[in-house]
C-alpha positions as CSV (number, residue, x, y, z in Angstrom):
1,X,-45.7,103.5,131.1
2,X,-41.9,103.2,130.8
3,X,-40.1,105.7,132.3
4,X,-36.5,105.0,131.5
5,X,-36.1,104.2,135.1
6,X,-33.9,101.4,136.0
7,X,-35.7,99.2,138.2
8,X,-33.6,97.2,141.5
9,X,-32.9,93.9,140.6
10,X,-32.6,91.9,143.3
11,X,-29.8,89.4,142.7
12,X,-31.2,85.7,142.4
13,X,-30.9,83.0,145.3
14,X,-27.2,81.3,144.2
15,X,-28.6,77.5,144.1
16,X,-32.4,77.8,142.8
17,X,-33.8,74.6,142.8
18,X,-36.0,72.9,140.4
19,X,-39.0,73.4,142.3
20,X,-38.2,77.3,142.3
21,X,-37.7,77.3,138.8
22,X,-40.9,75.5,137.8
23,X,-42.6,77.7,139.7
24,X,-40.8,80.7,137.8
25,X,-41.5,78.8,134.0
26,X,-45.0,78.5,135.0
27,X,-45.3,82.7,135.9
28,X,-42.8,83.2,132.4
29,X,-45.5,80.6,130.7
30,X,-48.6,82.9,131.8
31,X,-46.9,86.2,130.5
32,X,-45.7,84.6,127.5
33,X,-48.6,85.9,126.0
34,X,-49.7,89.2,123.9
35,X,-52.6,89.9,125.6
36,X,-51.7,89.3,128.6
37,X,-48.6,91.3,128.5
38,X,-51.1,94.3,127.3
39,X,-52.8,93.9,130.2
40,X,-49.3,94.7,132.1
41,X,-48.5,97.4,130.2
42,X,-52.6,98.8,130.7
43,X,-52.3,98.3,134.3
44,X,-48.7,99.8,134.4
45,X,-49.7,103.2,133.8
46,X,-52.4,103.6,136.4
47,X,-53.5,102.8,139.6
48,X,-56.0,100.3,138.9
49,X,-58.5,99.9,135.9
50,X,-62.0,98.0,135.7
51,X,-62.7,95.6,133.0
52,X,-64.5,96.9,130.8
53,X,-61.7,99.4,130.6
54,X,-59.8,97.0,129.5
55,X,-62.2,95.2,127.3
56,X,-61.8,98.9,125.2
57,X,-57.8,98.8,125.3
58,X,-58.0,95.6,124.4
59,X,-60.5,95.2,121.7
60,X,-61.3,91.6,123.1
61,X,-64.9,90.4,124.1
62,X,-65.4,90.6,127.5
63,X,-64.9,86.8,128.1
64,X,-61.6,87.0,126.6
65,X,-60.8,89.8,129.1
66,X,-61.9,88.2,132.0
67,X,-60.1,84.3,131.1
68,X,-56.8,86.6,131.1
69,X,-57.2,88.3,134.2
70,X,-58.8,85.3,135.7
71,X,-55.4,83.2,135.3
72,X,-53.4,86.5,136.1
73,X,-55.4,86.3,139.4
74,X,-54.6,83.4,140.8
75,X,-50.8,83.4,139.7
76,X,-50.8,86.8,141.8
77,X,-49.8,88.9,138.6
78,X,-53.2,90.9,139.0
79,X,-55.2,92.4,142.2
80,X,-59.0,92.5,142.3
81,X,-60.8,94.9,144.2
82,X,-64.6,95.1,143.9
83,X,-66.1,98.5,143.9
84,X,-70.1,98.4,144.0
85,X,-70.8,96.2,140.6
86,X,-67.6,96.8,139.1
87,X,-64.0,94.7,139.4
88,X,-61.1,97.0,139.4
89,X,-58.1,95.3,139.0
90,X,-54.4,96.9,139.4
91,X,-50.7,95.2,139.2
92,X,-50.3,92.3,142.0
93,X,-46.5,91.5,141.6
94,X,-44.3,94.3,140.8
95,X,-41.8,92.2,139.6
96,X,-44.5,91.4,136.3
97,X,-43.3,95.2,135.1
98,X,-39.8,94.2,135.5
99,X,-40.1,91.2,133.2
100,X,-42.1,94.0,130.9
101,X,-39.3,96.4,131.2
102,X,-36.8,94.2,130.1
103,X,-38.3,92.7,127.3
104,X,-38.9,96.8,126.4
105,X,-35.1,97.2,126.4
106,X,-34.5,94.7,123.9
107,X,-37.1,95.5,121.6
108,X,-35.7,95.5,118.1
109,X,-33.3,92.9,119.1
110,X,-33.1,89.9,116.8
111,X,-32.4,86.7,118.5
């Protein structure tokens, strides 16, 4: 949940190199997506939240649910933590909520 709260920015490395920012396009490229960004937002205002949690936010089949957070996974966006039959997943990569937050600020804005 937004909170009005400015988050620290940490000031970027002077001479990023392509390497650094194909890695970055490829974590913009993965939350360049509705869904996905959802799941942000979901996870945002809580701890953690299992998936068929989010299957009910979400209105997606379960598969659907799961391919996301699969991909967010292994970028690092997402944690997993299983807890007896369940998968619980919570916010991996802070910075994610930045990226949320700013897109939040300019909502409204035409480009």
């Amino acid at each position: 949940m937004f909170t009005g709260m400015k988050a620290k920015v940490q000031p970027c490395p002077p001479d990023l190199s392509i390497a650094d920012l194909a890695r970055m396009a490829k974590v913009l490229k993965l939350l360049a997506h509705p869904y996905r960004l959802k799941i942000v937002d979901i996870l945002e205002s809580k701890e953690s939240a299992p998936v068929h949690a989010l299957v009910e936010r979400l209105g997606l089949p379960q598969a659907g649910v799961s391919g996301h957070l699969k991909k967010m996974l292994r970028a690092g966006l997402v944690a997993a933590e299983r807890r007896g039959k369940e998968v619980w997943y919570s916010i991996g990569d802070r910075r994610s909520l930045t990226i949320l937050n700013c897109m939040r600020a300019k909502k409204g804005v035409r480009s």
